[in-house]
C-alpha positions as CSV (number, residue, x, y, z in Angstrom):
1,X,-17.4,12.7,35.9
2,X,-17.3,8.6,34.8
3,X,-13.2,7.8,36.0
4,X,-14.2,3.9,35.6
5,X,-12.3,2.2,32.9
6,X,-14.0,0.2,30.4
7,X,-14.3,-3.5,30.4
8,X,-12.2,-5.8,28.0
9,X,-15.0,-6.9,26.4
10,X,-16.0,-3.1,25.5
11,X,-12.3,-2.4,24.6
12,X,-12.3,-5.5,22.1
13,X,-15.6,-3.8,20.7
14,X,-14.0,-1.0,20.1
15,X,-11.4,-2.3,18.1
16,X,-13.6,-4.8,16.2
17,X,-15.9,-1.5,14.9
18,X,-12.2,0.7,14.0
19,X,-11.6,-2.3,11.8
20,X,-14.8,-2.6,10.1
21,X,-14.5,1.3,9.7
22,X,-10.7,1.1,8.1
23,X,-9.2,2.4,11.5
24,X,-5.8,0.9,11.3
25,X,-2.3,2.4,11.6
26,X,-4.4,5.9,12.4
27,X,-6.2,4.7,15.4
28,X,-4.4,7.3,17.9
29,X,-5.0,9.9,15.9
30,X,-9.0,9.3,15.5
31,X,-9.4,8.7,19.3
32,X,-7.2,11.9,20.0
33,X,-9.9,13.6,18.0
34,X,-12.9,11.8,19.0
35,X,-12.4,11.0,22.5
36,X,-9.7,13.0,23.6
37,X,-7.3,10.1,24.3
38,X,-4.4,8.2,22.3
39,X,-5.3,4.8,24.1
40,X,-8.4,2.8,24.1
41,X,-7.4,1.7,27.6
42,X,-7.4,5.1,29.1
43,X,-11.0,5.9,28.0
44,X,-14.0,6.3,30.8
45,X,-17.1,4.1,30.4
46,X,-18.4,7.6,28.9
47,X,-16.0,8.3,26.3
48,X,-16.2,5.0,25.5
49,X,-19.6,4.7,24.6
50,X,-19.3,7.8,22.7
51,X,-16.3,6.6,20.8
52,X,-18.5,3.1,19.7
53,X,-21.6,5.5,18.4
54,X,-19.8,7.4,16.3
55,X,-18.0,4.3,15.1
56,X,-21.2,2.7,14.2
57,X,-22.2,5.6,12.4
58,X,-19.3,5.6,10.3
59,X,-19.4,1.3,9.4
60,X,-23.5,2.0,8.9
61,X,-23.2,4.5,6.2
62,X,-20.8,2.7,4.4
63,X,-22.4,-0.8,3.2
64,X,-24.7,1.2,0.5
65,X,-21.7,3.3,-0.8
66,X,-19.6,0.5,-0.5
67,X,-22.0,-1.7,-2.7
68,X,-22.6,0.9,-5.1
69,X,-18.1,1.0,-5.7
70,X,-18.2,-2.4,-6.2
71,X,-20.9,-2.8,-8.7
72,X,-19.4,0.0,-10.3
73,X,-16.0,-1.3,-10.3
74,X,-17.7,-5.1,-11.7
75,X,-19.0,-2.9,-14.8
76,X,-16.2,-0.6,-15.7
77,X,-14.1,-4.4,-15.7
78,X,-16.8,-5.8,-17.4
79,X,-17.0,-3.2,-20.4
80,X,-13.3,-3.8,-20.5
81,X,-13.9,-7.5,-21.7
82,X,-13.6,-9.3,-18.0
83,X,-16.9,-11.5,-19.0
84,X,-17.3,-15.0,-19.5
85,X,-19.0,-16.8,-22.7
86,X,-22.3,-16.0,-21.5
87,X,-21.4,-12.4,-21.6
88,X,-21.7,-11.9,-17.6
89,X,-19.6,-10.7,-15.0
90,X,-16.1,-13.4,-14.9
91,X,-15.9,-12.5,-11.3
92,X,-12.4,-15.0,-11.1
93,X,-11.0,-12.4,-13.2
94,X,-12.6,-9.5,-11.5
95,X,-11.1,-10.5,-8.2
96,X,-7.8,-11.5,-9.6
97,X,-7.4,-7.9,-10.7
98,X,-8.5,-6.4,-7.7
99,X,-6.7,-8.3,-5.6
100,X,-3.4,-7.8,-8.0
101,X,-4.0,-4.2,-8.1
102,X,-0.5,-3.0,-6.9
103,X,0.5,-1.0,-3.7
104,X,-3.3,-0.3,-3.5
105,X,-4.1,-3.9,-2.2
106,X,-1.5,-5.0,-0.4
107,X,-3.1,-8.1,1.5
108,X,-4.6,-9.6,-2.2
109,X,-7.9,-9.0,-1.0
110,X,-11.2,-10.0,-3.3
111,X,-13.6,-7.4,-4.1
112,X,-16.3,-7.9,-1.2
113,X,-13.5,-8.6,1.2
114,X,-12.2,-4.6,0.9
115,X,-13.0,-2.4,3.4
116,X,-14.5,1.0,2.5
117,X,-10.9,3.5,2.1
118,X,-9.6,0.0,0.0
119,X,-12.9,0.0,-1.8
120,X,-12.2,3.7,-2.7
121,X,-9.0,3.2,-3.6
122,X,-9.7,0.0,-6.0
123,X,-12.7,2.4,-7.5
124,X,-10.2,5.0,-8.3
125,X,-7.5,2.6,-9.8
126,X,-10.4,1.0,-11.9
127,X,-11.7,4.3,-13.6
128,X,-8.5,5.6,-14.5
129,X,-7.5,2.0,-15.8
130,X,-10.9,2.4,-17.8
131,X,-10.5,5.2,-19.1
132,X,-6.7,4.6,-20.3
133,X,-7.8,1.7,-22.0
134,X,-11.0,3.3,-24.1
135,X,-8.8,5.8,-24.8
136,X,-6.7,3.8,-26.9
């Protein structure tokens, strides 16, 4: 069994991949059920290196999904009128309202700037804000 403990530069890996995968204020409770630990420092060179693969596999699945929210999120706003005189996508307004979007964003955020839960989030917020306004 691998008792060595990983390497700063490994640990600041680790915590540059939980933010790109939307691992905040939960961090303990993912390692706890990845790794086994509550603490980046306390994980072995082995855990480690398990913990980083499965993080990559979470922020590498997400770019296509998270591309596909935010065109989708661009033309529900856009068939709400948030176009310019050219009839294309006013993406000033488009990121004013996402990043104005209430509890949902709380750092005022642009579109591409969310990570994937805040992309999901924004998504959700933007349908039902579509479909209460066509509604009317």
């Amino acid at each position: 069994m691998n008792t060595l403990l990983i390497s700063e530069p490994l640990r600041k890996r680790i915590f540059q991949l939980m933010h790109q995968a939307g691992i905040y204020q939960e961090r303990s409770q993912w390692l706890m059920a990845v790794a086994g630990k509550v603490s980046v420092k306390d994980l072995t060179l082995e855990q480690a290196q398990h913990v980083i693969s499965e993080l990559e596999k979470a922020t590498n699945a997400e770019p296509a999904k998270m591309r596909r929210m935010g065109r989708k999120i661009i033309h529900l706003l856009c068939e709400l009128g948030y176009v310019d005189a050219e009839n294309k996508p006013d993406y000033a307004r488009i990121n004013a309202w996402v990043a104005n979007s209430g509890d949902r964003n709380l750092k005022r955020k642009t579109l591409w700037q969310l990570n994937y839960e805040e992309m999901l989030q924004i998504l959700n917020q933007a349908e039902a804000y579509h479909k209460k306004e066509t509604n009317r």
